[in-house]
C-alpha positions in Angstrom: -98.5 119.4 49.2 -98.5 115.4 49.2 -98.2 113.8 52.0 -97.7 110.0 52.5 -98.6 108.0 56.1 -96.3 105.4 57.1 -97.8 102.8 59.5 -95.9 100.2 61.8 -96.9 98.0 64.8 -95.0 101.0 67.1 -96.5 103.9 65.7 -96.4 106.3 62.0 -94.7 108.6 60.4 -95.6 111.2 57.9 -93.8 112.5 54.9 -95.1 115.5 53.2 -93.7 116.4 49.5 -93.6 120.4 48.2 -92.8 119.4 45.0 -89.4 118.6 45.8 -87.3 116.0 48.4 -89.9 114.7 51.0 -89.1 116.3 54.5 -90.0 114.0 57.5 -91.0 115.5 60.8 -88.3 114.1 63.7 -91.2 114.6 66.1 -93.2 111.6 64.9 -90.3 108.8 64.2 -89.8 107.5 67.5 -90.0 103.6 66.8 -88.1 100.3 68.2 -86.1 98.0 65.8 -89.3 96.4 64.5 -90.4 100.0 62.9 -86.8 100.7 62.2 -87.0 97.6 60.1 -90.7 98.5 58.3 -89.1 102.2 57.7 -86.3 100.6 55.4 -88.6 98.4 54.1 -90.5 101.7 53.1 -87.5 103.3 52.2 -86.1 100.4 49.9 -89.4 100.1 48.6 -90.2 103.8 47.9 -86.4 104.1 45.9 -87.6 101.3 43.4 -90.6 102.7 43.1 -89.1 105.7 42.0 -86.2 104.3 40.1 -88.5 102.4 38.0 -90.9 105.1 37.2 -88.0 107.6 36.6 -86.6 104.6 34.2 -90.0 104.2 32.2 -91.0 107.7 32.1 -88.3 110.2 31.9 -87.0 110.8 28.4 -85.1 113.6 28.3 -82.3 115.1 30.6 -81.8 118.5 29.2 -84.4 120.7 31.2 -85.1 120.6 34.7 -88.8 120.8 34.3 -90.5 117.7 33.4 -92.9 118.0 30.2 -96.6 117.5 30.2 -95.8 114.0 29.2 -93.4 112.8 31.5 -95.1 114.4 33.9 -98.8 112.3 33.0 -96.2 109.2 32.7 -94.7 109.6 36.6 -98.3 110.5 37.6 -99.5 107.5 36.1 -96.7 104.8 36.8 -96.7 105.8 41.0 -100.0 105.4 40.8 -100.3 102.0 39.6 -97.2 100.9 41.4 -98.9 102.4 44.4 -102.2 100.6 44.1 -99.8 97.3 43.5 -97.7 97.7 46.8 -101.0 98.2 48.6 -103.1 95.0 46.9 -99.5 93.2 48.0 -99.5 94.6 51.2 -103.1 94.0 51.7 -102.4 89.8 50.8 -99.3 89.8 52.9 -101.0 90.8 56.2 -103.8 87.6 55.4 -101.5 85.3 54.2 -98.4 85.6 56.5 -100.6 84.8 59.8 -101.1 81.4 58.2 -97.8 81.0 57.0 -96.4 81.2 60.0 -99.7 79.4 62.3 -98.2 76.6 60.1 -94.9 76.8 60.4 -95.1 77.2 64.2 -97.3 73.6 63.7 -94.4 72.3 62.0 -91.9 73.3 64.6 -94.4 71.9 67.4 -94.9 68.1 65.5 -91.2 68.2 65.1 -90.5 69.0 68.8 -93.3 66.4 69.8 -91.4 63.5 67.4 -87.9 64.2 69.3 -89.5 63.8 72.6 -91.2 60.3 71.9 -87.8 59.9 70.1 -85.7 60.4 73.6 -88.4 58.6 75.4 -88.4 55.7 73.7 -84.6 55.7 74.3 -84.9 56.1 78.3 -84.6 59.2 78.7 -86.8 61.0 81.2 -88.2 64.1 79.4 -90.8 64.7 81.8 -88.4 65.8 84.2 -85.4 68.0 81.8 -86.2 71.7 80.9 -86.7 73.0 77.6 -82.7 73.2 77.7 -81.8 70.0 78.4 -84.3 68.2 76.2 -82.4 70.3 72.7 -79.2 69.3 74.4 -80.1 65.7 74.7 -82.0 66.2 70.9 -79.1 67.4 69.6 -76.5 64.9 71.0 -78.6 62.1 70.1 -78.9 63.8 66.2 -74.8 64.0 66.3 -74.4 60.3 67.1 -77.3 59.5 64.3 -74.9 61.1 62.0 -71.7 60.4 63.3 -72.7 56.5 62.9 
């Protein structure tokens, strides 16, 4: 028996593999669309994991048992493209903090330049919402380009 631990932000799910299709136990899936979303990422990911070692390692179609070598092959290839999607995984969850701490920066100097942009034109920002400042932003970027 394999079994395989699926974590999200929500909660995990197990899978557990008798040599045969995985069976996944309805008790612990209850997730919101964010782990909806990281299960078909899973899913997705798992199928071309699988479609790629079956690809590389499986030769011959006529028996239903695999032979000692395409079995060492599909042992092997999961492996490694296990140990892959987990170095990848691993660099995601550093990297994507930044990414986005950078482009939520970004956003913020951009927001900052349209307000000195509609203050310098007379308009009161200090007293519009959120709202009404991307209303008047946007207005004033339609004329820009209508002119």
């Amino acid at each position: 028996v394999t079994s395989c631990t699926v974590y999200t932000r929500t909660g995990s799910f197990q899978f557990l593999s008798h040599s045969g299709p995985s069976s996944v136990q309805p008790e612990r899936m209850n997730f919101d669309a964010d782990g909806l979303r990281n299960f078909k990422d899973f899913l997705l990911t798992y199928n071309k994991l699988s479609e790629s070692c079956f690809n590389r390692c499986i030769v011959n179609l006529n028996d239903r048992i695999l032979t000692a070598e395409e079995g060492h092959c599909m042992d092997s290839c999961v492996n490694k493209l296990t140990n892959l999607t987990k170095k990848i995984t691993s660099v995601y969850m550093v990297e994507q903090p930044r990414i986005n701490e950078k482009r939520l920066a970004d956003a913020q100097a951009e927001a900052d330049r349209t307000v000195a942009k509609l203050k310098e034109q007379g308009i009161d920002t200090d007293s519009l919402s959120p709202q009404e400042i991307a209303a008047a932003a946007m207005q004033e970027r339609t004329r820009q380009a209508s002119s």
